[in-house]
LUMLOMI-774635 format. One record per atom (N, C-alpha, C, O): atom name; z, y, x. Coordinates in nm, 3 decimals, always signed. Atoms other than C-alpha are relative to their C-alpha. Example, Ala and Ser with C-alpha at 12.3 -4.5 7.8 and 13.67 -1.06 7.14 Angstrom:
BEGIN
("N", (+0.000, -0.119, +0.089))
("CA", (+0.780, -0.450, +1.230))
("C", (+0.000, +0.120, +0.090))
("O", (+0.066, +0.118, +0.194))
("N", (-0.006, -0.119, -0.082))
("CA", (+0.714, -0.106, +1.367))
("C", (+0.073, +0.109, -0.077))
("O", (+0.090, +0.220, -0.026))
This chain:
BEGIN
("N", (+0.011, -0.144, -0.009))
("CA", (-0.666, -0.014, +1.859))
("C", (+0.133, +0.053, +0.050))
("O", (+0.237, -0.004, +0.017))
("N", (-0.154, -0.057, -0.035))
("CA", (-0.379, +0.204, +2.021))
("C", (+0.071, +0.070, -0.100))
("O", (+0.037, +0.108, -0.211))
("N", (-0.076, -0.096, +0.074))
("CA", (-0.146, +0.377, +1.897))
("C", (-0.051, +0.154, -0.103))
("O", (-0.028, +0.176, -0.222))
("N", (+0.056, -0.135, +0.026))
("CA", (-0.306, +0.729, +1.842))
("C", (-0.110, -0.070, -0.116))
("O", (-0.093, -0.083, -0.237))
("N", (+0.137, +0.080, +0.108))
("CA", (-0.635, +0.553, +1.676))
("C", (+0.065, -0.030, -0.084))
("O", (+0.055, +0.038, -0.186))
("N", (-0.079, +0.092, +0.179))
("CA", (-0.413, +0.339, +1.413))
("C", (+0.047, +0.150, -0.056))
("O", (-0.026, +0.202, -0.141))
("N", (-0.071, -0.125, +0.048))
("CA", (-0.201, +0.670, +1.344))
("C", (-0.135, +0.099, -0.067))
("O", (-0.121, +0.164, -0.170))
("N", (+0.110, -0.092, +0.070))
("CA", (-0.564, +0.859, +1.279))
("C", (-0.065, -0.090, -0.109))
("O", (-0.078, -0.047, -0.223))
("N", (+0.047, +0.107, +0.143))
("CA", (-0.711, +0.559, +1.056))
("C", (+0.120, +0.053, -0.135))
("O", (+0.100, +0.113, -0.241))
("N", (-0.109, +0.004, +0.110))
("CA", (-0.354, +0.554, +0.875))
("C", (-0.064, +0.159, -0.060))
("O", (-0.139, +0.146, -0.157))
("N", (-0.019, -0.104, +0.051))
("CA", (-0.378, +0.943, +0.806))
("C", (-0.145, +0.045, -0.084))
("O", (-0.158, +0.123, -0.179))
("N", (+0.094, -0.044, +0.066))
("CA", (-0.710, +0.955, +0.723))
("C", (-0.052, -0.104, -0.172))
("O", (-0.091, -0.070, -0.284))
("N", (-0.042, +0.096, +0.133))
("CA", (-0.696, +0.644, +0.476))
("C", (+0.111, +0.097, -0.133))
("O", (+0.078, +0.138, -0.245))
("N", (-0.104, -0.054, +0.082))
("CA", (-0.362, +0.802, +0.325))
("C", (-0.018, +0.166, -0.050))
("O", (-0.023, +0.223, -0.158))
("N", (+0.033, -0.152, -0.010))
("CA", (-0.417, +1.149, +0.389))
("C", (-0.138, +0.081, -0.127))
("O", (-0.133, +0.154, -0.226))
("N", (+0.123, -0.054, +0.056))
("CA", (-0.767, +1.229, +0.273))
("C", (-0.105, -0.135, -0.064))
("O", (-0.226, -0.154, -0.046))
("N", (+0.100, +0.119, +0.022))
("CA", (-0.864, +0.890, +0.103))
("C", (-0.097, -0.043, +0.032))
("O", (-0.164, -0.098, -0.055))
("N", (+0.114, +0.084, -0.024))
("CA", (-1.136, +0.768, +0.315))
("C", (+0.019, -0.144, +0.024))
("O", (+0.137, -0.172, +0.045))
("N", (+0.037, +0.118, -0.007))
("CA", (-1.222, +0.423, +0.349))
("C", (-0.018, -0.053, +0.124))
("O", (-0.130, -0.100, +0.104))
("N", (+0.023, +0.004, -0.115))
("CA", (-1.237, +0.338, +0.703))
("C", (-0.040, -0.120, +0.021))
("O", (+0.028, -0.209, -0.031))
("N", (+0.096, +0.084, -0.028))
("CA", (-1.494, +0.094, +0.834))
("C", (+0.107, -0.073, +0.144))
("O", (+0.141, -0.026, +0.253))
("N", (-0.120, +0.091, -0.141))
("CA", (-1.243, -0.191, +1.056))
("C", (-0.099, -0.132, +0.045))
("O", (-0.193, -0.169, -0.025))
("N", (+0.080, +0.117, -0.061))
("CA", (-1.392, -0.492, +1.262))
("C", (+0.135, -0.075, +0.075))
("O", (+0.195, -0.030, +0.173))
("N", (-0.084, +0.108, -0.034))
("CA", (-1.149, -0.777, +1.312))
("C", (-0.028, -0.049, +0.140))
("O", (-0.118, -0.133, +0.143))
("N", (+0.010, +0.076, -0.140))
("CA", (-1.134, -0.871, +1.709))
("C", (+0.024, -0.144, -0.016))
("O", (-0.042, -0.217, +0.058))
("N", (-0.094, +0.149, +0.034))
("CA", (-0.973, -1.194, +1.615))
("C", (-0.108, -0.067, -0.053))
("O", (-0.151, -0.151, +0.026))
("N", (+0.035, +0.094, +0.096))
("CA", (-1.199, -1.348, +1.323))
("C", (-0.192, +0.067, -0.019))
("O", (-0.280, -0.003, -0.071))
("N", (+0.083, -0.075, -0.021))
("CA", (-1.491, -1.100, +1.366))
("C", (-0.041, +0.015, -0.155))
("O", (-0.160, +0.007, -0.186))
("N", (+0.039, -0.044, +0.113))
("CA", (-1.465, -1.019, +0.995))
("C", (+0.013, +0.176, -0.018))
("O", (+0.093, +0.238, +0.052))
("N", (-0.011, -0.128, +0.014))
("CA", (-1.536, -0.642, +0.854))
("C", (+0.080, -0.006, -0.151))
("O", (+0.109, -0.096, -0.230))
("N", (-0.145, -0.012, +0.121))
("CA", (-1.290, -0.478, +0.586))
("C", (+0.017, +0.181, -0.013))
("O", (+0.018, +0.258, +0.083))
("N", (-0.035, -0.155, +0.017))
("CA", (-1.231, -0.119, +0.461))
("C", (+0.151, +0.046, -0.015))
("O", (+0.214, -0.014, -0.102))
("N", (-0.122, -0.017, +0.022))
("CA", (-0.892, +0.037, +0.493))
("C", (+0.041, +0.005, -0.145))
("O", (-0.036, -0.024, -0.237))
("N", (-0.070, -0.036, +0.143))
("CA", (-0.652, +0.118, +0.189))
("C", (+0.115, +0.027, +0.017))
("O", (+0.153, +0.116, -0.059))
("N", (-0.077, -0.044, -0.045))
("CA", (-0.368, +0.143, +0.336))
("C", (+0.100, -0.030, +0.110))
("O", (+0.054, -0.130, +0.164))
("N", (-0.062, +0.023, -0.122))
("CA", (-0.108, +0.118, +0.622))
("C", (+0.210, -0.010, +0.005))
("O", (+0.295, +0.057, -0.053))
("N", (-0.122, -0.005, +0.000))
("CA", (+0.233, +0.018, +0.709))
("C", (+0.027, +0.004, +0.144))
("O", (-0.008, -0.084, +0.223))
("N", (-0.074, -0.061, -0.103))
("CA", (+0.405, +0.200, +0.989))
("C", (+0.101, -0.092, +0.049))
("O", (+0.067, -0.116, +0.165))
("N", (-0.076, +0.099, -0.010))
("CA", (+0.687, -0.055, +1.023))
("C", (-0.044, -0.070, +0.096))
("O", (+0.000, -0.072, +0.211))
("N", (+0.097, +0.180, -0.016))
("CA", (+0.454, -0.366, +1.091))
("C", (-0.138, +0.047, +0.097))
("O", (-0.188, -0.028, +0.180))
("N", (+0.113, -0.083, -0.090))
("CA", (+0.157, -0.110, +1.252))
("C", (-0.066, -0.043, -0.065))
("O", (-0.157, +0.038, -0.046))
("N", (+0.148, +0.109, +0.086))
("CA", (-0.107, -0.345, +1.011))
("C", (-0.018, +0.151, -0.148))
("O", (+0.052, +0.233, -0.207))
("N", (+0.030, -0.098, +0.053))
("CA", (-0.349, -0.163, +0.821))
("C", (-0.030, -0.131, -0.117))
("O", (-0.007, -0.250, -0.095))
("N", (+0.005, +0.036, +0.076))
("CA", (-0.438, -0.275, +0.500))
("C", (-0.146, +0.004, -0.062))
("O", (-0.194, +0.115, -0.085))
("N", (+0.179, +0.010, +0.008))
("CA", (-0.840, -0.401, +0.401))
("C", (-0.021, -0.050, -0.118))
("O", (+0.044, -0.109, -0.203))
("N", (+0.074, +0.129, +0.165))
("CA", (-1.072, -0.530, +0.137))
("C", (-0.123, +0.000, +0.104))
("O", (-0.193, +0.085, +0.161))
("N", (+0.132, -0.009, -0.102))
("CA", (-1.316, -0.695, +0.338))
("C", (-0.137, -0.029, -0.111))
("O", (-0.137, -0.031, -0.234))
("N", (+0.145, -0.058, +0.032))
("CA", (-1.693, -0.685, +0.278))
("C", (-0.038, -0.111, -0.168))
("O", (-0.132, -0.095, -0.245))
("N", (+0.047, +0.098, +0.089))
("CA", (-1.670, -0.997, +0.013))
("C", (+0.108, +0.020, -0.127))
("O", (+0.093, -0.051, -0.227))
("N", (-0.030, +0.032, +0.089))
("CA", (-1.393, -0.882, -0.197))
("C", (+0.171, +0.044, +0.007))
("O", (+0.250, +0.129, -0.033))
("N", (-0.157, +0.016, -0.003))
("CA", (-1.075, -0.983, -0.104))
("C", (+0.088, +0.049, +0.107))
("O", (+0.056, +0.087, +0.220))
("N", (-0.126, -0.122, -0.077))
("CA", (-0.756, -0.818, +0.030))
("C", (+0.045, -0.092, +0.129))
("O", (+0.076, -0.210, +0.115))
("N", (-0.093, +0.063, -0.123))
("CA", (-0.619, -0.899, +0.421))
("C", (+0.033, +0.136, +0.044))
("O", (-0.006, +0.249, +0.016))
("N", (-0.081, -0.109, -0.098))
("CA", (-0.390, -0.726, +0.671))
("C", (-0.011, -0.034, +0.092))
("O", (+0.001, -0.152, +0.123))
("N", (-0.004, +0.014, -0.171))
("CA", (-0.427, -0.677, +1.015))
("C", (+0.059, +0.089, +0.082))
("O", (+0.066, +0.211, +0.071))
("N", (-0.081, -0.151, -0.079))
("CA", (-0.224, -0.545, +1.298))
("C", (-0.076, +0.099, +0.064))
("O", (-0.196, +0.112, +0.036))
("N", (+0.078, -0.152, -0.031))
("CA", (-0.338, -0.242, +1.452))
("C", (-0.031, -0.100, +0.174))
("O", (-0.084, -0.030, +0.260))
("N", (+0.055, +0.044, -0.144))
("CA", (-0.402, -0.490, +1.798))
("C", (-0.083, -0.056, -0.023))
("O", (-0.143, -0.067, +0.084))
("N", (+0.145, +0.097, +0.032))
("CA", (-0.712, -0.719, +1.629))
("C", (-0.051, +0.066, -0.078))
("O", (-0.117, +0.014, -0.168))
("N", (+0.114, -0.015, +0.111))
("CA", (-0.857, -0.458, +1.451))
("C", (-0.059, +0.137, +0.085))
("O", (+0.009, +0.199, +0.167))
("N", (+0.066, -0.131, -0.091))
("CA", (-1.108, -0.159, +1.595))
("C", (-0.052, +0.074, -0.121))
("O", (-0.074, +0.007, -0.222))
("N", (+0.068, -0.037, +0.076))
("CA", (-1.257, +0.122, +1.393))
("C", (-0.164, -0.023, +0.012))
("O", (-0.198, -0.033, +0.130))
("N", (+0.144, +0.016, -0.017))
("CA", (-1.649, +0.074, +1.352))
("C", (-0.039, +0.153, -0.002))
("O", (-0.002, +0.239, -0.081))
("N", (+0.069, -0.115, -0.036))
("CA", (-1.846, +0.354, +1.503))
("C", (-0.101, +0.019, -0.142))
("O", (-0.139, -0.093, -0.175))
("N", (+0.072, -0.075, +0.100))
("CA", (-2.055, +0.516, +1.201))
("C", (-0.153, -0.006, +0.059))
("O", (-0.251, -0.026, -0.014))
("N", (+0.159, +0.037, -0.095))
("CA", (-2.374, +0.492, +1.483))
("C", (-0.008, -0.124, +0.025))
("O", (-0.119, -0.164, +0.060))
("N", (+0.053, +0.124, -0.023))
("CA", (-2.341, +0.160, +1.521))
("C", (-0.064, -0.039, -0.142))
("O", (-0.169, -0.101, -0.121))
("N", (+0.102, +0.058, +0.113))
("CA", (-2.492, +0.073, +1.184))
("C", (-0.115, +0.040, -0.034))
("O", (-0.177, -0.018, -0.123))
């Protein structure tokens, strides 16, 4: 995701606690935000089974809300 996109995930994760629906380019696993580090650009997930990963803001996309 670019720049702008990660920066709107981050704010809306941090900001207004939503949960944001992510899709791993890399591993093609899904994961809900939680939170983000600016530093490193990687957002911070609990994917669909549980457990906690990080991904940078270049292998991860938001999931469209119409695609499901």
């Amino acid at each position: 995701m670019n720049t702008g996109k990660y920066q709107q995930v981050c704010y809306r994760t941090e900001q207004r606690d939503e949960f944001v629906l992510l899709h791993n380019l890399k591993n093609g696993k899904a994961g809900y935000s939680f939170g983000c580090t600016a530093g490193g650009e990687t957002v911070q997930v609990r994917l669909t089974d549980g457990t906690l990963d990080s991904w940078s803001r270049d292998e991860c996309t938001e999931v469209s809300s119409r695609a499901w």
